[in-house]
C-alpha positions in Angstrom: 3.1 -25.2 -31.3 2.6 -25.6 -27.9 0.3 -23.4 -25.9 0.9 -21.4 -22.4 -0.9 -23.2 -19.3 -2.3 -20.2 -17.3 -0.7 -20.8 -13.4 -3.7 -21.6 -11.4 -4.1 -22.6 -7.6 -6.4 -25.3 -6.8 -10.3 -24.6 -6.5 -11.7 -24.7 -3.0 -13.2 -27.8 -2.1 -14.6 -26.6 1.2 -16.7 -23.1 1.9 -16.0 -20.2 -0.5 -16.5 -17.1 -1.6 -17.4 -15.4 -5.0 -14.8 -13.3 -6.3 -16.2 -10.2 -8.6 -14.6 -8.6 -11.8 -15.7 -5.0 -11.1 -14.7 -4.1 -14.6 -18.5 -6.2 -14.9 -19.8 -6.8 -12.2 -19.7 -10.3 -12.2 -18.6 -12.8 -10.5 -15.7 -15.0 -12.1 -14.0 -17.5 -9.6 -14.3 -18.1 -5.7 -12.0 -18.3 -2.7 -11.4 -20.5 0.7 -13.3 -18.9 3.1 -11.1 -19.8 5.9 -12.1 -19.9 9.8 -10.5 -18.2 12.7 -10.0 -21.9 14.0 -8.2 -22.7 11.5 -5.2 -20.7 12.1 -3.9 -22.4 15.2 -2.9 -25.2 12.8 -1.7 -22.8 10.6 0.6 -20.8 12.9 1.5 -23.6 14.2 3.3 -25.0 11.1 5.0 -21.3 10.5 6.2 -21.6 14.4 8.0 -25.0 13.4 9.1 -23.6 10.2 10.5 -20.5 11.8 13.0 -22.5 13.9 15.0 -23.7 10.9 13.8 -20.7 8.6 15.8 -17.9 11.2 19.2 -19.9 11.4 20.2 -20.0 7.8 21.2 -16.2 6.4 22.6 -17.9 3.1 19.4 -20.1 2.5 17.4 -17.2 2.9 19.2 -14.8 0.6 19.3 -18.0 -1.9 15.2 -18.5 -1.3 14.3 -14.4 -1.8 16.3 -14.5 -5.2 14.7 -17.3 -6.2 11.5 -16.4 -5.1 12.2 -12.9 -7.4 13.0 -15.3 -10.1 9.4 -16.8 -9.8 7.3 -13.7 -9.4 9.0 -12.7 -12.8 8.4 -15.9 -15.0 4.9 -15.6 -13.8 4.5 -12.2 -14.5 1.5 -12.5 -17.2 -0.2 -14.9 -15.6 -0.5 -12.7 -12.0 -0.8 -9.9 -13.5 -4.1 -10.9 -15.5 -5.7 -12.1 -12.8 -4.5 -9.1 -10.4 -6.7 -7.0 -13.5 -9.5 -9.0 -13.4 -10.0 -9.2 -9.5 -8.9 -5.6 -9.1 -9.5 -3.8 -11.5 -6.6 -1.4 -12.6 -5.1 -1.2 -16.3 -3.2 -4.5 -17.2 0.1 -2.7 -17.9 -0.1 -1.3 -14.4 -0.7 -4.9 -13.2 2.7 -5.9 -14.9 4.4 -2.8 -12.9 3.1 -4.4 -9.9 4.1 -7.6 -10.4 7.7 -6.1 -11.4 7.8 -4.3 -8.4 6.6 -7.7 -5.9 10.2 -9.2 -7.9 12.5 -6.1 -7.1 11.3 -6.0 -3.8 11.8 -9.4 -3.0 15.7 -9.1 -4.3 16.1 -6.3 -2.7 15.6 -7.5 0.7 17.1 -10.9 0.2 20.9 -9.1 -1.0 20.1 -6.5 1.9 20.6 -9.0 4.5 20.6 -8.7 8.8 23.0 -6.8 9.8 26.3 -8.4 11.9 26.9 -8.3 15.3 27.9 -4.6 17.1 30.3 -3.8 19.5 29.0 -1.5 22.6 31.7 0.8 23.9 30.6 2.1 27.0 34.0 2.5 29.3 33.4 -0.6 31.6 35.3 -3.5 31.6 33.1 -6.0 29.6 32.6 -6.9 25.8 29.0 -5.6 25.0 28.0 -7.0 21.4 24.3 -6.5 19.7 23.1 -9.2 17.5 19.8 -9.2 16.0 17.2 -12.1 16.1 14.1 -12.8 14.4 10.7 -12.2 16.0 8.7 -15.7 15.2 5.7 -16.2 13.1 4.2 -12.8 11.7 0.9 -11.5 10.5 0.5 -9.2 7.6 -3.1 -8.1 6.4 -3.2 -6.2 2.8 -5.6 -4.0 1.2 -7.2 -4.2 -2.1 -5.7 -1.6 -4.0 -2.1 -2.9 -4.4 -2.4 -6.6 -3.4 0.6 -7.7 -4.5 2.9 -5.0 -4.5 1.8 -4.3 -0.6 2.1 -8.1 0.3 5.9 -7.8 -1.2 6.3 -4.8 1.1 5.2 -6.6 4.5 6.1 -10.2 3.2 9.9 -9.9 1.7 11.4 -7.8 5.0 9.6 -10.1 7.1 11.3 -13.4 5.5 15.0 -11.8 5.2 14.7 -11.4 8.6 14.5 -14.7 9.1 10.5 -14.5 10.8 7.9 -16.6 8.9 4.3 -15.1 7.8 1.1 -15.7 7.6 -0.7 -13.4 4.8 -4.4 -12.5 4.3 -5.6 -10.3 1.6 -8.6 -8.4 1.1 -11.7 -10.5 0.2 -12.3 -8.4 -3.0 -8.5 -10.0 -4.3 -7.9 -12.5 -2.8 -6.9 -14.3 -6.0 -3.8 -12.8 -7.6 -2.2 -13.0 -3.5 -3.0 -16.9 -3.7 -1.7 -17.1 -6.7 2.0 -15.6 -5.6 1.8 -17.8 -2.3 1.5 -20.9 -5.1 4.3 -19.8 -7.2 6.7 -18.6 -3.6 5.8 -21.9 -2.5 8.7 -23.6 -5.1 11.0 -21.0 -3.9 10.7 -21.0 0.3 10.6 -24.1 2.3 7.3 -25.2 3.4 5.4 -23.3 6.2 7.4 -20.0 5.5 4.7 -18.4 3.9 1.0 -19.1 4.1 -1.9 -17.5 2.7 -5.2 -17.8 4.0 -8.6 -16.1 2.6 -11.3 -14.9 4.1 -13.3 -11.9 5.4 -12.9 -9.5 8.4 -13.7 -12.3 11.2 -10.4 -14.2 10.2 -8.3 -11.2 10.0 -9.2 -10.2 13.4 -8.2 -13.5 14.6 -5.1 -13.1 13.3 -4.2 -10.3 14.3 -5.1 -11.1 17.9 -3.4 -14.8 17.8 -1.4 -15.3 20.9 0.9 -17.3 18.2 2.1 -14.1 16.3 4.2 -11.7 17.3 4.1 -8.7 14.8 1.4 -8.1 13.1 1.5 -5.2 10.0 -1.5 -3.7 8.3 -2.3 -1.6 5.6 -6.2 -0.1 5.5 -8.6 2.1 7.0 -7.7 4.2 10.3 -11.1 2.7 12.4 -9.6 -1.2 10.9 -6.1 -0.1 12.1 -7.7 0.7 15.7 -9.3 -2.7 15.7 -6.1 -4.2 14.4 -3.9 -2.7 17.2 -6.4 -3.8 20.0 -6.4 -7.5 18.9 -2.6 -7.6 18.8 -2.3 -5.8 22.0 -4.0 -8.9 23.7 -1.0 -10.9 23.2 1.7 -7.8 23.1 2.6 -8.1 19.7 4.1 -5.7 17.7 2.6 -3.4 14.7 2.9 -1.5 12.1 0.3 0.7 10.5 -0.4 2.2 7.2 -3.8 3.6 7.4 -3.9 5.6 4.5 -3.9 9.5 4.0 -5.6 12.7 2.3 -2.8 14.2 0.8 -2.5 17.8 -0.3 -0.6 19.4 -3.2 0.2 23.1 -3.3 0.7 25.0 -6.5 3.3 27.9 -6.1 2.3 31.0 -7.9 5.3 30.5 -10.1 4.0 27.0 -11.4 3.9 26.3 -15.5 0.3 24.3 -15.0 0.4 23.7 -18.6 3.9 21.7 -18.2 2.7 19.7 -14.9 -1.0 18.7 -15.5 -0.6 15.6 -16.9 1.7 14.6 -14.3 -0.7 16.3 -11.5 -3.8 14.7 -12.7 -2.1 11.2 -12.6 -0.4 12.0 -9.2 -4.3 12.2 -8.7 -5.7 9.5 -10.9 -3.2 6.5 -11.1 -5.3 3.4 -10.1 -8.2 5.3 -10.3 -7.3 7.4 -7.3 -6.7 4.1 -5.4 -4.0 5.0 -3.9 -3.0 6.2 0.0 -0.2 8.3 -1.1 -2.5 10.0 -3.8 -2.9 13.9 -4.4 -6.4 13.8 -2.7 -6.7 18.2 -2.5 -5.4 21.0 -4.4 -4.2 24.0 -3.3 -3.7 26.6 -6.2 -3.2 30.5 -6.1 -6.3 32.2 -6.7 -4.6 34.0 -9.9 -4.3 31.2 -11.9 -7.3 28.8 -10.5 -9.4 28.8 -13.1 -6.5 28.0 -15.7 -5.6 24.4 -13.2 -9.2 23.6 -13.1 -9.7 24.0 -16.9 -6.7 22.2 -17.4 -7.2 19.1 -15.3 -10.7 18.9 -16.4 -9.7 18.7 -20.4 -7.3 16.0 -18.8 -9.9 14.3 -17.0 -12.4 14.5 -19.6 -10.0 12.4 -22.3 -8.9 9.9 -20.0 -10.1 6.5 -21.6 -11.9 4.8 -18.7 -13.0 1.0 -19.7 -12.2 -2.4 -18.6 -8.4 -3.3 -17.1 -7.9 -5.7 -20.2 -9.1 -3.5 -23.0 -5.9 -2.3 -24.9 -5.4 1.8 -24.3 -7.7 1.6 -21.2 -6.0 4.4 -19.0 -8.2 4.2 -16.0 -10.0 1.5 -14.9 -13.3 1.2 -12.4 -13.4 1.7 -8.8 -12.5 -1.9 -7.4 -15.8 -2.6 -5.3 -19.0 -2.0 -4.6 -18.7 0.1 -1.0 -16.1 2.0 -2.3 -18.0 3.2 -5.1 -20.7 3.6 -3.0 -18.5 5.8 -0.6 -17.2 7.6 -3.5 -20.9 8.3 -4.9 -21.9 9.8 -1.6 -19.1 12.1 -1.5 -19.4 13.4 -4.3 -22.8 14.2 -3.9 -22.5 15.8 -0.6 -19.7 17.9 -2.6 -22.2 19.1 -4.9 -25.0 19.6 -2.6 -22.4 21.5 -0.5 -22.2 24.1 -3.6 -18.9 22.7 -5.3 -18.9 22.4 -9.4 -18.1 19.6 -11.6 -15.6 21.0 -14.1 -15.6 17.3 -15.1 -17.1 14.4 -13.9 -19.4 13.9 -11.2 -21.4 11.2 -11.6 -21.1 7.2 -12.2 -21.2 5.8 -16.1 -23.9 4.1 -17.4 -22.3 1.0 -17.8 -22.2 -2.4 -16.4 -19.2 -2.5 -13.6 -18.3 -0.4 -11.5 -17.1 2.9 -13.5 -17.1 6.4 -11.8 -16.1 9.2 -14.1 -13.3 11.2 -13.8 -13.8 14.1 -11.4 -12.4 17.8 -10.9 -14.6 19.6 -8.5 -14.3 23.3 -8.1 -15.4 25.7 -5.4 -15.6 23.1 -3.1 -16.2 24.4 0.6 -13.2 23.4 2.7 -15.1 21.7 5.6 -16.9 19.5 2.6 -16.2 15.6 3.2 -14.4 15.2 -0.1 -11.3 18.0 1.2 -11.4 16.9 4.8 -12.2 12.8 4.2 -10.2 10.1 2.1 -12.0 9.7 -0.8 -10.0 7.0 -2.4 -11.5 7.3 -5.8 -11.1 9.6 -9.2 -12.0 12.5 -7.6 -9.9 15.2 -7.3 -11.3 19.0 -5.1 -9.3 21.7 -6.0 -9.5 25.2 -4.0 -7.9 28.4 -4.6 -5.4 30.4 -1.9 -4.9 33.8 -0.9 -1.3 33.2 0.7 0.8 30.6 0.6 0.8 30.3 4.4 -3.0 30.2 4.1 -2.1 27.4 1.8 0.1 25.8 3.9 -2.0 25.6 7.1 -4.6 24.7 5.0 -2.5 21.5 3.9 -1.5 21.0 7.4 -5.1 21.0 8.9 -6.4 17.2 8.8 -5.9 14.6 10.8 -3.4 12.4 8.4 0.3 12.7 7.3 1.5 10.4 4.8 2.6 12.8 2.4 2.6 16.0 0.1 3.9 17.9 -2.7 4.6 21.4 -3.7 4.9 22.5 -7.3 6.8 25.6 -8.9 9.6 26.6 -11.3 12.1 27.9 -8.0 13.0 24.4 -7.0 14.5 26.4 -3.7 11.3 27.7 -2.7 9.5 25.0 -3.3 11.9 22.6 -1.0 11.5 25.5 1.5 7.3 24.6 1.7 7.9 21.1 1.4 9.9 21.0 4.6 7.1 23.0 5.9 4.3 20.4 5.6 3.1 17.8 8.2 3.6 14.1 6.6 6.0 11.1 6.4 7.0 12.3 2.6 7.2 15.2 0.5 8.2 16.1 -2.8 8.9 18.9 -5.0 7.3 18.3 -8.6 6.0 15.1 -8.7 4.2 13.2 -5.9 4.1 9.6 -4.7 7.0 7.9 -5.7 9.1 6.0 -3.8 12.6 4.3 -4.2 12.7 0.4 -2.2 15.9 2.2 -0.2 13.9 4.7 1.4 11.6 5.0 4.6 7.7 5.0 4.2 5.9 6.2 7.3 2.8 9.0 8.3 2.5 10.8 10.9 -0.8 11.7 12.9 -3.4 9.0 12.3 -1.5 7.8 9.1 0.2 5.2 11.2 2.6 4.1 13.3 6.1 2.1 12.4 8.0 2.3 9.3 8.5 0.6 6.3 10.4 0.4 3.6 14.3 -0.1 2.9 16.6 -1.1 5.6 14.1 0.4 8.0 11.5 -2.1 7.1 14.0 -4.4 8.1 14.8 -3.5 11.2 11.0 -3.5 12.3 11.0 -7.3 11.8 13.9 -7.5 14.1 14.3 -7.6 18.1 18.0 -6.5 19.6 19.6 -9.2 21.6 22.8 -8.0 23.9 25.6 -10.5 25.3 27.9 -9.5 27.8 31.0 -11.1 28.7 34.5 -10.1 30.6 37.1 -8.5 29.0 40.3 -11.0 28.3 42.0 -11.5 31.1 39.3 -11.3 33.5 36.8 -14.1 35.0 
């Protein structure tokens, strides 16, 4: 019987870096580590494909199916690799391999939209058409590698621009695995994937050869990002993460939603930019949340990404669990509790356990910071408007969510917060049709459905006499 052949991409025969399985510790396979000089050869080659890439609507929407086609047949393989580098439960590494195919087929049957008539009263023919920009730049975090590559990358193509994509140097692996397997779906020079740390990045970003560059990471990266691409006036779009609240209506059955409010919380080990990163919950039924999402919390099976029933996974790196360590702490020291959690496991890798903290002080760095980790403050309300301004006071705004049995009054506080998204009883999920953008320092630009298209697109008018006129 034969035997499945893993998908691999070549070793690096020049410099390198290690590549680290946090689930140990350890380091497991290595990387190109790429130069900033190196990319003028690069984007060079995507500025030649580009000219043939952007004429062709049918090839493209042929290439974007096929390159869904790809993802999907190697699923296992990426999404192994995407555990090991990352992290996060394999079945959630499948989802995000899933969700890299949909994407991709979604954009390519989306397609650029036709030419548009202006009416204006004057005696010409006014018509919009739409053109590509040229050779992009997309920079991806490390919490959804693939899935937020898919996001930047499978617009960006369907609008006939060609790419040059860097992931984060804590995965690169699973990214350089989907350029590989793209690579027998898109011509050659459409998509390129390069590795290395921040140096390179910043040279991409500020290459005079690129002309929209989108990121997804920190807000003081995104201001760095911004700066290098406004040396060459390229365009950008920023996703720089958030600290999103969840308010509890006094009406709420916590029993019913705490499962779905501690993963809202917990998915990816808190990972996440659209997570539930505060609580708001009436004072009269406080203590029942934080006893309930601490029994939650406290039989979540935390263990490796590849060990079957494994429902979190560790924190993905060694800064971020050292950020996540030191906000906890200061928590604590500030006089919140651990109902659960609190502390890092003693066990190899890079495990941090489950955390509910109670009677945290509002100005404490965990409520007013993004912790990006398994930690979860919740603090009690007075009012719901107290509730509501609380929610409203930070300096992000990529989304919320209010929870309560009057689905009414609970839309009536959602349209009442300050972010990009909001929802009534659930929290972070998004369709591939719909817009994702923050507010405030959560970004700038928009992404997702056809709006994600239309950011990879520049208007071009022509104007010409009416018939019968010279």
């Amino acid at each position: 019987m034969a035997t499945h052949q893993p998908r691999r991409v070549p070793k690096p025969t020049g410099a390198s870096f290690t590549v680290t399985d946090p689930a140990t510790g350890e380091a497991f396979d290595e990387a190109p580590d790429q130069q900033g000089d190196e990319l003028d050869t690069v984007i060079g080659r995507a500025h030649e494909a580009w000219r043939g890439w952007r004429t062709d609507p049918e090839t493209r929407t042929t290439a974007l199916l096929a390159a869904g086609d790809a993802v999907e047949a190697a699923g296992a393989d990426m999404a192994v690799l995407l555990t090991r580098e990352q992290g996060k439960p394999l079945a959630e590494s499948y989802a995000e391999v899933a969700r890299t195919a949909a994407r991709l087929r979604y954009y390519a049957q989306l397609g650029v939209p036709g030419p548009q008539p202006i009416t204006d009263g004057r005696p010409v023919r006014s018509e919009i058409r739409w053109r590509s920009l040229g050779p992009v730049a997309a920079i991806v975090p490390w919490n959804f590698p693939l899935q937020i590559a898919s996001a930047k990358l499978a617009p960006a193509l369907a609008a006939g621009n060609t790419m040059v994509l860097k992931p984060s140097p804590f995965t690169p692996l699973a990214t350089r695995l989907l350029g590989s397997v793209l690579s027998a779906a898109l011509p050659e020079d459409v998509l390129t994937v390069v590795t290395g740390h921040e140096s390179l990045g910043a040279r991409l970003a500020s290459h005079p050869g690129i002309r929209h560059v989108t990121f997804t990471g920190s807000v003081s990266t995104g201001r760095a990002v911004a700066r290098g691409a406004a040396s060459s006036l390229a365009r950008v779009t920023l996703e720089l993460g958030g600290n999103d609240a969840a308010i509890l209506l006094e009406d709420v059955d916590v029993e019913r939603i705490a499962d779905r409010l501690f993963w809202a919380a917990f998915r990816n080990c808190g990972q996440v930019c659209m997570a539930v990163k505060r609580l708001y919950a009436p004072a009269r039924l406080y203590d029942q949340v934080v006893e309930a999402l601490a029994q939650r919390a406290k039989s979540a099976v935390v263990g490796a990404g590849l060990a079957p029933g494994t429902e979190l996974g560790p924190v993905s790196n060694v800064p971020q669990l050292a950020r996540i360590e030191r906000c906890t702490s200061r928590a604590l020291a500030d006089g919140a509790r651990a109902a659960a959690g609190g502390h890092r496991l003693a066990r190899p890798g890079y495990f941090f356990a489950p955390t509910i903290l109670a009677d945290v002080p509002p100005a404490s760095a965990v409520v007013t910071q993004e912790q990006f980790g398994p930690v979860l403050p919740v603090m009690a309300y007075g009012s719901l408007d107290e509730a509501v301004v609380a929610a409203n006071d930070t300096g992000f705004g990529l989304g919320g969510s209010v929870w309560g049995t009057d689905l009414d009054e609970a839309a009536a506080v959602a349209d009442r917060l300050e972010c990009g998204t909001a929802w009534v009883n659930h929290h972070g999920e998004l369709s591939l049709a719909q817009p994702f953008a923050g507010i405030k320092d959560s970004g700038v630009g928009v992404a997702g459905g056809p709006w994600g298209l239309q950011g990879n697109l520049r208007p071009f008018v022509v104007h010409r006499p009416e018939e019968g006129r010279r």
